[in-house]
PDB file of N, CA, C and O in Angstrom:
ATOM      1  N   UNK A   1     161.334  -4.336   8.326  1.00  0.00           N
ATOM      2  CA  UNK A   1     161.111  -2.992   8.803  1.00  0.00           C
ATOM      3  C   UNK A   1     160.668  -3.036  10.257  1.00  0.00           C
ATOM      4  O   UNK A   1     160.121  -3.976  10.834  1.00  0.00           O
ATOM      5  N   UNK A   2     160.980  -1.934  10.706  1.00  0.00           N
ATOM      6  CA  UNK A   2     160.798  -1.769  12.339  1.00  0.00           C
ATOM      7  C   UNK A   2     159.070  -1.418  12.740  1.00  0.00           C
ATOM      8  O   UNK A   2     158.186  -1.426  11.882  1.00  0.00           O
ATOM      9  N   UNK A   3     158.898  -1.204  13.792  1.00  0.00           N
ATOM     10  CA  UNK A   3     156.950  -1.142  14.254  1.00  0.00           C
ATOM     11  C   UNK A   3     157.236   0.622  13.522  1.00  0.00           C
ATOM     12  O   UNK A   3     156.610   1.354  12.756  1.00  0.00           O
ATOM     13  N   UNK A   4     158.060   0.674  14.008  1.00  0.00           N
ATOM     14  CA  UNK A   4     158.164   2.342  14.051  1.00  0.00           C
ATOM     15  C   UNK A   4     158.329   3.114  12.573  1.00  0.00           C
ATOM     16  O   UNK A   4     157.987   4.271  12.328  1.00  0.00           O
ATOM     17  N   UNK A   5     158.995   2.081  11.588  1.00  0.00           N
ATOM     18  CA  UNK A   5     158.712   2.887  10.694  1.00  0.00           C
ATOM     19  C   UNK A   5     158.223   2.714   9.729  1.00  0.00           C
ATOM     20  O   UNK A   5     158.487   3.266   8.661  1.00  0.00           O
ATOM     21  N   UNK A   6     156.755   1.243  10.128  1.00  0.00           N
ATOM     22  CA  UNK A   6     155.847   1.184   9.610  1.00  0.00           C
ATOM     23  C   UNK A   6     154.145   1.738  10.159  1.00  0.00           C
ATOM     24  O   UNK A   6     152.981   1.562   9.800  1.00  0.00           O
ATOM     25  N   UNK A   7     155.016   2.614  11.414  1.00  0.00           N
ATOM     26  CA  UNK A   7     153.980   3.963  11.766  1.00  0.00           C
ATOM     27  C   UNK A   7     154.114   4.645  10.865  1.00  0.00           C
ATOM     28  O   UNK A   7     153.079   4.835  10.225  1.00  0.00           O
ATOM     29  N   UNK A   8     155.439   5.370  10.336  1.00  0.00           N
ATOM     30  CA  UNK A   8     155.614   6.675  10.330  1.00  0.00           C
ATOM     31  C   UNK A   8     155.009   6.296   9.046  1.00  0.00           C
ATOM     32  O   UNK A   8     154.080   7.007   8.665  1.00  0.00           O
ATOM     33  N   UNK A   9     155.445   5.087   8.147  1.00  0.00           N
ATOM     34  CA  UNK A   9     154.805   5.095   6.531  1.00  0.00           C
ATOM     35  C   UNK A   9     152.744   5.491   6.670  1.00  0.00           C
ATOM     36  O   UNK A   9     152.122   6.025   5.752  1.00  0.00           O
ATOM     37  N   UNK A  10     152.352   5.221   7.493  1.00  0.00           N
ATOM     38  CA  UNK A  10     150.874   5.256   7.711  1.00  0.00           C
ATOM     39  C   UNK A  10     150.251   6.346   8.043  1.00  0.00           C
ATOM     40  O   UNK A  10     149.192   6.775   7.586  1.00  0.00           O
ATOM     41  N   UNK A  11     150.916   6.785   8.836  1.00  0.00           N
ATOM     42  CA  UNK A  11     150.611   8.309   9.076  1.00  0.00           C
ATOM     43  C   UNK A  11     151.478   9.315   7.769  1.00  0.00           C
ATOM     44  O   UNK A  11     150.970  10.433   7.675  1.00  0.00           O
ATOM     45  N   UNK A  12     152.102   9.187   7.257  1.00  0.00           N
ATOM     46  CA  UNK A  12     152.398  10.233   5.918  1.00  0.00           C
ATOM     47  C   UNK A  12     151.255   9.830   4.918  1.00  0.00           C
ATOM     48  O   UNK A  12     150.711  10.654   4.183  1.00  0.00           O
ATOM     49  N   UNK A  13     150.917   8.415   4.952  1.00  0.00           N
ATOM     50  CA  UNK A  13     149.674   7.757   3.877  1.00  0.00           C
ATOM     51  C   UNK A  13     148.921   9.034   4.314  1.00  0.00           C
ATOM     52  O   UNK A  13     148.889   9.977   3.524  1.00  0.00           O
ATOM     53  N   UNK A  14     148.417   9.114   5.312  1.00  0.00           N
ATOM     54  CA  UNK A  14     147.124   9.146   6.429  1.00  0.00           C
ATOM     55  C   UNK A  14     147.100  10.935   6.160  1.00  0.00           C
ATOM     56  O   UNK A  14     146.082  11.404   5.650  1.00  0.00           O
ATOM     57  N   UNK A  15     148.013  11.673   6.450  1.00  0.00           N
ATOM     58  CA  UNK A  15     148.180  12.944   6.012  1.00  0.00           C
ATOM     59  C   UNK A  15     147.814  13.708   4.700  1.00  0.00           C
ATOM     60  O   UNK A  15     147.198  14.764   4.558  1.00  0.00           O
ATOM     61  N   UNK A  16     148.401  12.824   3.738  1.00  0.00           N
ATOM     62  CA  UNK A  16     148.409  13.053   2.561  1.00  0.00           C
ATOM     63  C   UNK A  16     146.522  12.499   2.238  1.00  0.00           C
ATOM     64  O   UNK A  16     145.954  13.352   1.556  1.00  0.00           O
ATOM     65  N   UNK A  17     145.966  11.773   2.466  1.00  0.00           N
ATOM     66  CA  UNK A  17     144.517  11.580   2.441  1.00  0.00           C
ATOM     67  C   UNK A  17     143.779  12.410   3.091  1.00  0.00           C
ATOM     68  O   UNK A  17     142.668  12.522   2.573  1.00  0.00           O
ATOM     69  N   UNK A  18     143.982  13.229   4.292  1.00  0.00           N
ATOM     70  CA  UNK A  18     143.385  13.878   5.429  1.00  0.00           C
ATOM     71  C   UNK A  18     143.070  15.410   4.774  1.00  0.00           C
ATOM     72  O   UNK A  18     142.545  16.237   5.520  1.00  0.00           O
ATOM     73  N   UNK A  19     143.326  15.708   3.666  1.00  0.00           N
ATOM     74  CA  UNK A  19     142.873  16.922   3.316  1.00  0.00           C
ATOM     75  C   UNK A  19     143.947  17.754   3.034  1.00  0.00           C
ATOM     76  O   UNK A  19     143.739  18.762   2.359  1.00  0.00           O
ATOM     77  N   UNK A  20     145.221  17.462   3.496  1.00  0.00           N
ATOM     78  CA  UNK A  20     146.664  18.211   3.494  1.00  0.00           C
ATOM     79  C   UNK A  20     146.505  18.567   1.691  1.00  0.00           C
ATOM     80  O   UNK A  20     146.707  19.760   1.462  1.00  0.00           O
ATOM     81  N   UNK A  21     146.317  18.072   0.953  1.00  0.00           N
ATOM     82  CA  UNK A  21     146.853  18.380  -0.206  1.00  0.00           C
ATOM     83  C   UNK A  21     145.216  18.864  -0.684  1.00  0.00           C
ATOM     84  O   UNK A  21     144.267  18.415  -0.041  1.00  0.00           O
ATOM     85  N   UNK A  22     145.011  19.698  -1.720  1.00  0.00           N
ATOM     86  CA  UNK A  22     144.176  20.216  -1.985  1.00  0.00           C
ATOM     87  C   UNK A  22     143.407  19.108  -3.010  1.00  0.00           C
ATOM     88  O   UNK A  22     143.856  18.684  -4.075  1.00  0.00           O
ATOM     89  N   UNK A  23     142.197  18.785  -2.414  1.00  0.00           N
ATOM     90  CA  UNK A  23     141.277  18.052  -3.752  1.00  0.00           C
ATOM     91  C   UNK A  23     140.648  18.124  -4.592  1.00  0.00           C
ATOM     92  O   UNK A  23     139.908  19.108  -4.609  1.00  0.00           O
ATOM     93  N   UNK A  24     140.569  17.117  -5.799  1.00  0.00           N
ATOM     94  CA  UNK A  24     140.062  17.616  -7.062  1.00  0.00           C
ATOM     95  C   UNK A  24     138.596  18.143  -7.162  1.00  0.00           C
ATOM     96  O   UNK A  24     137.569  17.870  -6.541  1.00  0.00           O
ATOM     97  N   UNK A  25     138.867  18.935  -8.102  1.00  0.00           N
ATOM     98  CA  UNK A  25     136.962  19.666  -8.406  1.00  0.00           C
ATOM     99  C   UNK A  25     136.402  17.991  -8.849  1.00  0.00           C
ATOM    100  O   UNK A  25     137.084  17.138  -9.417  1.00  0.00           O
ATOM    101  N   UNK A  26     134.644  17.832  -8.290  1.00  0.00           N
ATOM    102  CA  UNK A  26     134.542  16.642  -8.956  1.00  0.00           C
ATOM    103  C   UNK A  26     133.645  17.214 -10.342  1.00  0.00           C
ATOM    104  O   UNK A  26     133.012  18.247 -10.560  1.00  0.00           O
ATOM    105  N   UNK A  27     133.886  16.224 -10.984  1.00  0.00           N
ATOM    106  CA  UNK A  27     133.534  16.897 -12.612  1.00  0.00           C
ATOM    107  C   UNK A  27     132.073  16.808 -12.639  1.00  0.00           C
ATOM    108  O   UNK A  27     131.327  15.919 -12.229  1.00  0.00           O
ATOM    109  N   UNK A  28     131.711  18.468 -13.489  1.00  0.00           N
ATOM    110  CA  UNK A  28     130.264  18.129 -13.523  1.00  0.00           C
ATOM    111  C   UNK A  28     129.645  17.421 -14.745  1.00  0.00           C
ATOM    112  O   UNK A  28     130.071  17.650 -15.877  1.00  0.00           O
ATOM    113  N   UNK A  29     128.831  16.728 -14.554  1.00  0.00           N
ATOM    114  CA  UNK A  29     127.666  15.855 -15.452  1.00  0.00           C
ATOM    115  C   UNK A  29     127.626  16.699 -16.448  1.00  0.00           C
ATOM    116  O   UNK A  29     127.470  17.852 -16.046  1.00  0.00           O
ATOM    117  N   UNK A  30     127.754  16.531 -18.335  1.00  0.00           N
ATOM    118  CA  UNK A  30     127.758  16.718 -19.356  1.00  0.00           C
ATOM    119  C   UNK A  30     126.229  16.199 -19.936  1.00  0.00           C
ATOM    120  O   UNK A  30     125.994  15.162 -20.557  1.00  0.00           O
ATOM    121  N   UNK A  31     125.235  17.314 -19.506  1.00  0.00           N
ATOM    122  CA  UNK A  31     123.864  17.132 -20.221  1.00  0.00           C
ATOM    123  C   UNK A  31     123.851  17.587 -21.644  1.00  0.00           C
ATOM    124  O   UNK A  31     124.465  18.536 -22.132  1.00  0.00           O
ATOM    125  N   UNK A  32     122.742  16.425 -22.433  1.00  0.00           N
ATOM    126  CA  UNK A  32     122.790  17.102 -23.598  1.00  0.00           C
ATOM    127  C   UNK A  32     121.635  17.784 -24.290  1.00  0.00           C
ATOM    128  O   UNK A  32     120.568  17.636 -23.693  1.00  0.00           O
ATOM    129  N   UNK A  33     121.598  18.277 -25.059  1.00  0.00           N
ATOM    130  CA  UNK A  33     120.172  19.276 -25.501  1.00  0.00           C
ATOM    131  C   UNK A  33     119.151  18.294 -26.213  1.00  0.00           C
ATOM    132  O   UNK A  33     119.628  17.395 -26.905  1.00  0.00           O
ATOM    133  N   UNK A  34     118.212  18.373 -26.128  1.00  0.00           N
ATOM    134  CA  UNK A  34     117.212  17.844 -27.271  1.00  0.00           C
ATOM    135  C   UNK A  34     117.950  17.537 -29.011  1.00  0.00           C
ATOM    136  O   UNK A  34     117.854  16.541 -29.729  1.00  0.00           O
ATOM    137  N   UNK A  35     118.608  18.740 -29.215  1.00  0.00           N
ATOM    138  CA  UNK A  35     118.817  18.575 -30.539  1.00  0.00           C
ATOM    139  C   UNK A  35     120.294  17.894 -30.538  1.00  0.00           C
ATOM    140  O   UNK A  35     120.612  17.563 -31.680  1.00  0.00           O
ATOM    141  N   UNK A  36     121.006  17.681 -29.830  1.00  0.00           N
ATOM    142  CA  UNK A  36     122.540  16.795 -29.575  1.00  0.00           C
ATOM    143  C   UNK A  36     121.768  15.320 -29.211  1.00  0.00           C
ATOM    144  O   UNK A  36     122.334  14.362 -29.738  1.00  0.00           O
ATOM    145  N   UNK A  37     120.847  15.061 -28.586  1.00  0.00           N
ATOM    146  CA  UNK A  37     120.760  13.793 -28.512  1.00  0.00           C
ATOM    147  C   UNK A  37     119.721  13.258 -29.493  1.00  0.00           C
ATOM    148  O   UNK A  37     119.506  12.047 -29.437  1.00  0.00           O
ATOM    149  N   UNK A  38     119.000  14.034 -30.444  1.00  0.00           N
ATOM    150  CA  UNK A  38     118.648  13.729 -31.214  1.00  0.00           C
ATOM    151  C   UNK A  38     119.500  13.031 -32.214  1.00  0.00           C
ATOM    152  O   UNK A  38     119.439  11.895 -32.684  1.00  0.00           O
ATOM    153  N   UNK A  39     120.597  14.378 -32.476  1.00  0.00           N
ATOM    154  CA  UNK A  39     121.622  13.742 -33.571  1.00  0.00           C
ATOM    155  C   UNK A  39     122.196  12.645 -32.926  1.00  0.00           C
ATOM    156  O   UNK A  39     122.567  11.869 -33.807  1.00  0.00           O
ATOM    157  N   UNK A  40     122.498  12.121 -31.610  1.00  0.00           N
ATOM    158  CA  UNK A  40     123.502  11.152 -31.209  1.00  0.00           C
ATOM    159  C   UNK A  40     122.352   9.793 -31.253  1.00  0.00           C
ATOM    160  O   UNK A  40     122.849   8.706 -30.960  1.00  0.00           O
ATOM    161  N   UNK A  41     121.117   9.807 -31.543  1.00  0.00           N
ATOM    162  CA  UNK A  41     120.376   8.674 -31.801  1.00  0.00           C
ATOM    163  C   UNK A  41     120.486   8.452 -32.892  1.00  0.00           C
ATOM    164  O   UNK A  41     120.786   7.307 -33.233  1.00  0.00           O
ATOM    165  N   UNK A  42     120.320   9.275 -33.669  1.00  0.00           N
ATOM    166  CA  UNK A  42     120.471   9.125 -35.553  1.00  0.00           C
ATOM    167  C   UNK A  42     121.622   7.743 -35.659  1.00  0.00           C
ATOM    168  O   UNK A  42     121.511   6.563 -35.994  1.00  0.00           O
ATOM    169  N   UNK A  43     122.597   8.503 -35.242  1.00  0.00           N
ATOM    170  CA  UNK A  43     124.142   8.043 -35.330  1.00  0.00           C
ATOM    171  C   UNK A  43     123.573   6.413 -34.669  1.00  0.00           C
ATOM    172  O   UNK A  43     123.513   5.319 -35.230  1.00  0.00           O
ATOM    173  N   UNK A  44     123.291   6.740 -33.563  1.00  0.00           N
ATOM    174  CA  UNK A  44     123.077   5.370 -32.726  1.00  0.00           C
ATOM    175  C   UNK A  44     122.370   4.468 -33.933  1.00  0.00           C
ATOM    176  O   UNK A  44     122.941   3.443 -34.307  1.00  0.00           O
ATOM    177  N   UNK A  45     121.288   4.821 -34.446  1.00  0.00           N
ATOM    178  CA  UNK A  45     120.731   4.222 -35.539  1.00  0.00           C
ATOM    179  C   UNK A  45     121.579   3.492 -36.798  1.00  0.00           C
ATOM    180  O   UNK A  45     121.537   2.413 -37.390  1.00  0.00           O
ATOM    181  N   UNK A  46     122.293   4.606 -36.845  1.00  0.00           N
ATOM    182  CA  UNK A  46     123.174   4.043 -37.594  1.00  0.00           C
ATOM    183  C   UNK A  46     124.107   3.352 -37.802  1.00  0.00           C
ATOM    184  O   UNK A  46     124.332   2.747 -38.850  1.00  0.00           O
ATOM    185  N   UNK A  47     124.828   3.364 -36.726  1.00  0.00           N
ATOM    186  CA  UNK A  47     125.693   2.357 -36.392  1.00  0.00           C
ATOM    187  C   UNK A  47     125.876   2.076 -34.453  1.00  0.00           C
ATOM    188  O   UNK A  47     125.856   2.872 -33.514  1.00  0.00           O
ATOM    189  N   UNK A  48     126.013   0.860 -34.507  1.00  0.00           N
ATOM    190  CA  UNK A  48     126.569   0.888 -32.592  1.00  0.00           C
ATOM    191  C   UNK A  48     127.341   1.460 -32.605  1.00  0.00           C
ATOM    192  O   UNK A  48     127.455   2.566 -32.078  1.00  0.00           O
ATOM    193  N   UNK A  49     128.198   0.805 -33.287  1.00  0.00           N
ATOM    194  CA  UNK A  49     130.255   1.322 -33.348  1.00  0.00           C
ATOM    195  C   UNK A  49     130.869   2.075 -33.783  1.00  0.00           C
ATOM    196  O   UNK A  49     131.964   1.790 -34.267  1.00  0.00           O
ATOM    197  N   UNK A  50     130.263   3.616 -33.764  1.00  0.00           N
ATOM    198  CA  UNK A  50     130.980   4.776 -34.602  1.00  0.00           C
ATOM    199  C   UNK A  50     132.557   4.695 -34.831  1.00  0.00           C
ATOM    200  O   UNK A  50     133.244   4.530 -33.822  1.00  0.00           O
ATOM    201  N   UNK A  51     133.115   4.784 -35.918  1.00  0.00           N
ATOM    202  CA  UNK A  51     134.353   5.160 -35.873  1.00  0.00           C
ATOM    203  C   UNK A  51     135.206   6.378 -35.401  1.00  0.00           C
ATOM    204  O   UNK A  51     134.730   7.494 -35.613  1.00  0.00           O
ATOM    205  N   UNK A  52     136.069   6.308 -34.961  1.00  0.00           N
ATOM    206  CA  UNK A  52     136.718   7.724 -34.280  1.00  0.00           C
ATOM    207  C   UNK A  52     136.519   8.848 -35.052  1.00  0.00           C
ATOM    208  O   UNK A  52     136.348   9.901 -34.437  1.00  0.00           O
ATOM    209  N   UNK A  53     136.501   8.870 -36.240  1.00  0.00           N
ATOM    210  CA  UNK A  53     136.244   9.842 -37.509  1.00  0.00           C
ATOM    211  C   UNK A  53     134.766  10.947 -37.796  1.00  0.00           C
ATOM    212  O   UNK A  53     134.535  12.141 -37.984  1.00  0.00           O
ATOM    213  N   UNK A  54     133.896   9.420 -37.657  1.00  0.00           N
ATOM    214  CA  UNK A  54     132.524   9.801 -37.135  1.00  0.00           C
ATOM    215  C   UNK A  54     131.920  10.184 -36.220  1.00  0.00           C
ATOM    216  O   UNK A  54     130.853  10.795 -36.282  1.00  0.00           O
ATOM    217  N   UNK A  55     132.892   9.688 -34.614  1.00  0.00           N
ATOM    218  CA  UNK A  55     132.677  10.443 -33.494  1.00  0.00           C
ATOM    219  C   UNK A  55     133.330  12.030 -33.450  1.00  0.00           C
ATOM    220  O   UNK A  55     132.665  12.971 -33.017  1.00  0.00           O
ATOM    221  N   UNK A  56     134.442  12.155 -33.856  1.00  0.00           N
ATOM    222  CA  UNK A  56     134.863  13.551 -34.316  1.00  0.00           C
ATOM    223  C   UNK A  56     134.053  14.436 -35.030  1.00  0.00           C
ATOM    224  O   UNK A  56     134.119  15.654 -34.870  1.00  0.00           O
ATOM    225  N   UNK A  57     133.147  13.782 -35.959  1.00  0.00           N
ATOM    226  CA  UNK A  57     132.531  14.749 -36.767  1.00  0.00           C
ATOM    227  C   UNK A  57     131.326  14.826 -36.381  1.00  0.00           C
ATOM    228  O   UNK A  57     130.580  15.398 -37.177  1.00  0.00           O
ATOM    229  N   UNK A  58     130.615  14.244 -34.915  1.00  0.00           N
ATOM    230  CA  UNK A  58     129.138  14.388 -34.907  1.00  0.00           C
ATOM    231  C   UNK A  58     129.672  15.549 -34.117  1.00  0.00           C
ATOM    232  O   UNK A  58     129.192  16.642 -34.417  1.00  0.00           O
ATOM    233  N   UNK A  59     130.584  15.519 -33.154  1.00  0.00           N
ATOM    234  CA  UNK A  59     130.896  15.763 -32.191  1.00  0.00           C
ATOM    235  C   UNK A  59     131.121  17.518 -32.354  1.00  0.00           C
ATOM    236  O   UNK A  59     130.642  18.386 -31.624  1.00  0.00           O
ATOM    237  N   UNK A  60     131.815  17.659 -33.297  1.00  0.00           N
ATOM    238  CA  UNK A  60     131.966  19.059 -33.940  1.00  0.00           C
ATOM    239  C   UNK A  60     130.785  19.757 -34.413  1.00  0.00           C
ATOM    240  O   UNK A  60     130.679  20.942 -34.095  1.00  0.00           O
ATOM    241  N   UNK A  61     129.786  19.161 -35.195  1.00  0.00           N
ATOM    242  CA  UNK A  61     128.504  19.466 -35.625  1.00  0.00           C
ATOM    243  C   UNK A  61     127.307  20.038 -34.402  1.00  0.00           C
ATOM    244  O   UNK A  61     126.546  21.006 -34.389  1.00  0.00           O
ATOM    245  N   UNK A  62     127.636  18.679 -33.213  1.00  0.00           N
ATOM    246  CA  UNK A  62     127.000  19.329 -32.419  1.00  0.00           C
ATOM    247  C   UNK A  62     127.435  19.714 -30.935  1.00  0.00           C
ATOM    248  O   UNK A  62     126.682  19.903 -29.980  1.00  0.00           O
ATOM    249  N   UNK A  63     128.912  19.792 -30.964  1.00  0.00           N
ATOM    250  CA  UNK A  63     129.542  21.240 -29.984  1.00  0.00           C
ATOM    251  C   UNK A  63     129.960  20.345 -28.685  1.00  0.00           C
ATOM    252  O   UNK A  63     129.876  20.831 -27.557  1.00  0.00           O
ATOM    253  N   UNK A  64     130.509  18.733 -28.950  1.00  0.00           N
ATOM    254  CA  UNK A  64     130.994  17.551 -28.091  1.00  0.00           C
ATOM    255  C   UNK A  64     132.211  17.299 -28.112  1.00  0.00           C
ATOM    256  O   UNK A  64     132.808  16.992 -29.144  1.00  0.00           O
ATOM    257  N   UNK A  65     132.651  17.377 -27.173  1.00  0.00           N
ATOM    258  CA  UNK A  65     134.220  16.545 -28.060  1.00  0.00           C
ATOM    259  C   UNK A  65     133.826  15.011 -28.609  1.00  0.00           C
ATOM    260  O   UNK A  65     132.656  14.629 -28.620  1.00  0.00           O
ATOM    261  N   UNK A  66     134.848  14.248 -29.025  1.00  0.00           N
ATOM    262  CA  UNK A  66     134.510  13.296 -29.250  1.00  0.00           C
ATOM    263  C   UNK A  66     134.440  12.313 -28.192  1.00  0.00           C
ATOM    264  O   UNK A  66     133.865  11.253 -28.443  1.00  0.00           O
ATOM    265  N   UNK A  67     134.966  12.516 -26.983  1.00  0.00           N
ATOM    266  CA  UNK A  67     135.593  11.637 -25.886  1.00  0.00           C
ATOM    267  C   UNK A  67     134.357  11.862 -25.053  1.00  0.00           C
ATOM    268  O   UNK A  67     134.197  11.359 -23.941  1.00  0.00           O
ATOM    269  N   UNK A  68     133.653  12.504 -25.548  1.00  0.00           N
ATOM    270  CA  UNK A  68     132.044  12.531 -24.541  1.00  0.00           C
ATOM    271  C   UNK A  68     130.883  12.135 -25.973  1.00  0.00           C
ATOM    272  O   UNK A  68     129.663  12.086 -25.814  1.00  0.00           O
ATOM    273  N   UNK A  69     131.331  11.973 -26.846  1.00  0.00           N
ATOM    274  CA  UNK A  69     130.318  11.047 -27.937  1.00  0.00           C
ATOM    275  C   UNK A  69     130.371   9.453 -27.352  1.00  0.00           C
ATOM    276  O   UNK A  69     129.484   8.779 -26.828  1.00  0.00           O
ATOM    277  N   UNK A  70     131.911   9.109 -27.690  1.00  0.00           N
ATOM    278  CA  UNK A  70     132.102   7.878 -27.137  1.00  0.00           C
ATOM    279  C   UNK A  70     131.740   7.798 -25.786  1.00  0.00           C
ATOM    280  O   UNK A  70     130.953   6.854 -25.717  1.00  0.00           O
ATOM    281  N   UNK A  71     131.890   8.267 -24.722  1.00  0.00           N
ATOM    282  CA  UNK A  71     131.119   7.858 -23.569  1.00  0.00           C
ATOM    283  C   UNK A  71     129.815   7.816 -23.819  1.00  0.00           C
ATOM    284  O   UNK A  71     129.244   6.787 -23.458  1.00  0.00           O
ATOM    285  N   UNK A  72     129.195   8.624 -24.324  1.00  0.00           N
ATOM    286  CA  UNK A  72     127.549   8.747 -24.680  1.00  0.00           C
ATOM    287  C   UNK A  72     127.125   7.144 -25.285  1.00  0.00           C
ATOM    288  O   UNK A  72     126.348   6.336 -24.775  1.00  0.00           O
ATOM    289  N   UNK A  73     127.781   7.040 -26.312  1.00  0.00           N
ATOM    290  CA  UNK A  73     127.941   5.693 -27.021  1.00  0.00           C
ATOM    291  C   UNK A  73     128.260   4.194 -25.822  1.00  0.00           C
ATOM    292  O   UNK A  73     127.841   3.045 -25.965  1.00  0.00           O
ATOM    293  N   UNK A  74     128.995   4.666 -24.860  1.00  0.00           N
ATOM    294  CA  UNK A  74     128.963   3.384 -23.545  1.00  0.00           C
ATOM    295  C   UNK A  74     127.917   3.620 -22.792  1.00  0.00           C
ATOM    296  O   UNK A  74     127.453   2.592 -22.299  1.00  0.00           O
ATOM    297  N   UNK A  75     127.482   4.393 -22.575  1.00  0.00           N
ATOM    298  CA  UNK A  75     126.533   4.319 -21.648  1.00  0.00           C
ATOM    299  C   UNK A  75     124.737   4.291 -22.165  1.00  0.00           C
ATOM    300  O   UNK A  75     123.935   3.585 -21.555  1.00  0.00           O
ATOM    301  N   UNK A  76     124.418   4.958 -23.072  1.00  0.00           N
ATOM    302  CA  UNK A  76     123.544   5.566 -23.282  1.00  0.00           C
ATOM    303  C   UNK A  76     122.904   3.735 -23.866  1.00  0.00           C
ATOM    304  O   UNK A  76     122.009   3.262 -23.165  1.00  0.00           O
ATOM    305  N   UNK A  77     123.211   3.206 -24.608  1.00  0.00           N
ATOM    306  CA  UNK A  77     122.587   1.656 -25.158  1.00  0.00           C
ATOM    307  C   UNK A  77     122.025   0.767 -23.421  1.00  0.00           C
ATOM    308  O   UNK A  77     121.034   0.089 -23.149  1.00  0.00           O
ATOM    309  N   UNK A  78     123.055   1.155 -22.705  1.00  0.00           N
ATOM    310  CA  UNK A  78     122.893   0.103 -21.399  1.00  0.00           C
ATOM    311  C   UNK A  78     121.987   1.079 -20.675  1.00  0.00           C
ATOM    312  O   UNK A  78     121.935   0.379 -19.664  1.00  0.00           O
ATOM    313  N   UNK A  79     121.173   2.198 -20.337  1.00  0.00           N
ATOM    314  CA  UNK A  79     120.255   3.086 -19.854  1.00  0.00           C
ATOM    315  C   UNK A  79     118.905   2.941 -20.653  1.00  0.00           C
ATOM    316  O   UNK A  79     117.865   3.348 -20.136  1.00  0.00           O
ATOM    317  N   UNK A  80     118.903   2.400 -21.833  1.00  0.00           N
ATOM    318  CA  UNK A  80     118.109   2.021 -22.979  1.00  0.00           C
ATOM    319  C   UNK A  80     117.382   1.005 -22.503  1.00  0.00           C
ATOM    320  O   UNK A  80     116.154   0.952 -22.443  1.00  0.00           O
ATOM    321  N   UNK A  81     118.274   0.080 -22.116  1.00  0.00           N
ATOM    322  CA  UNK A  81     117.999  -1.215 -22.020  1.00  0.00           C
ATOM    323  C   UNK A  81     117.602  -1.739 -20.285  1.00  0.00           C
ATOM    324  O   UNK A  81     117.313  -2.835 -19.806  1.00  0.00           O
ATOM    325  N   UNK A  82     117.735  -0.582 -19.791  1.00  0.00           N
ATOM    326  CA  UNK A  82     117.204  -0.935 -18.553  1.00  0.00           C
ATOM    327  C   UNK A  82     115.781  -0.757 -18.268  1.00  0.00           C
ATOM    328  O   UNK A  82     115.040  -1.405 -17.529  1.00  0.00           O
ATOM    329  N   UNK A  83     115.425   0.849 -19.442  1.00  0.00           N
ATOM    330  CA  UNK A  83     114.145   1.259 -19.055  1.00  0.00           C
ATOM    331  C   UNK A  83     113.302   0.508 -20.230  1.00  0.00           C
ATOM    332  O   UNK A  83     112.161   0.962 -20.309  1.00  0.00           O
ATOM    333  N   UNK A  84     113.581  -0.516 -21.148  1.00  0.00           N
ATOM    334  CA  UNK A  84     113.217  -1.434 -21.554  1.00  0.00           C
ATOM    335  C   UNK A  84     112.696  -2.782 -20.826  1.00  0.00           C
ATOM    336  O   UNK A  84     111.768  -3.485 -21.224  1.00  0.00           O
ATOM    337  N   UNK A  85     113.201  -2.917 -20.093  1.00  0.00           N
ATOM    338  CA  UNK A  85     112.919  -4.195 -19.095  1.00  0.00           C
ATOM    339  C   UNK A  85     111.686  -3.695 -18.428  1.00  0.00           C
ATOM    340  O   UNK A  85     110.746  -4.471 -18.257  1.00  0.00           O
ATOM    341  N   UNK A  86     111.592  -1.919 -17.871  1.00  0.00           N
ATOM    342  CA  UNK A  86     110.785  -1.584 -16.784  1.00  0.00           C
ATOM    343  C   UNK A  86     109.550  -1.117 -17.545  1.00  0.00           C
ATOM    344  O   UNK A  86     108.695  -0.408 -17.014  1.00  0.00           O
ATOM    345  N   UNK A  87     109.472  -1.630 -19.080  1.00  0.00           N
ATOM    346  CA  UNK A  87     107.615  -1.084 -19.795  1.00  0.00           C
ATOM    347  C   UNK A  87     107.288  -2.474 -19.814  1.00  0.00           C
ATOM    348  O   UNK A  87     106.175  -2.842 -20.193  1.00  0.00           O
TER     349      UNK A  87
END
């Protein structure tokens, strides 16, 4: 390829990053209530590894999809375990 029309590829990159195209909403943070993370400790209690079935059904009970149980379920053990180290 030529100098020139490995400008022009950089500057269309460069455009298309620069704001030309409209950007995404960034997503807001999914807090949960006293009584949702109550139930999502139970569960935690009960098992690490909810099954998809069981994440569906806490999830319905207490107004989650399931795809934010399971994130709850990745994150929430490793936030546990940090403020464990810090007592």
């Amino acid at each position: 390829m030529a100098d020139t029309e490995i400008d022009q590829k950089k500057n269309t990159q460069n455009q298309g990053a620069s704001g030309a195209a409209p950007q995404k909403k960034k997503r807001t943070r999914t807090l949960t209530t006293p009584h949702q993370a109550a139930v999502l400790h139970a569960l935690l209690a009960q098992s690490r590894f909810p099954t998809t079935a069981m994440r569906e059904e806490v999830g319905r009970a207490i107004g989650l999809s399931a795809r934010k149980v399971q994130i709850w379920f990745q994150v929430c053990p490793n936030v546990m375990s940090v403020y464990k180290h810090d007592l």
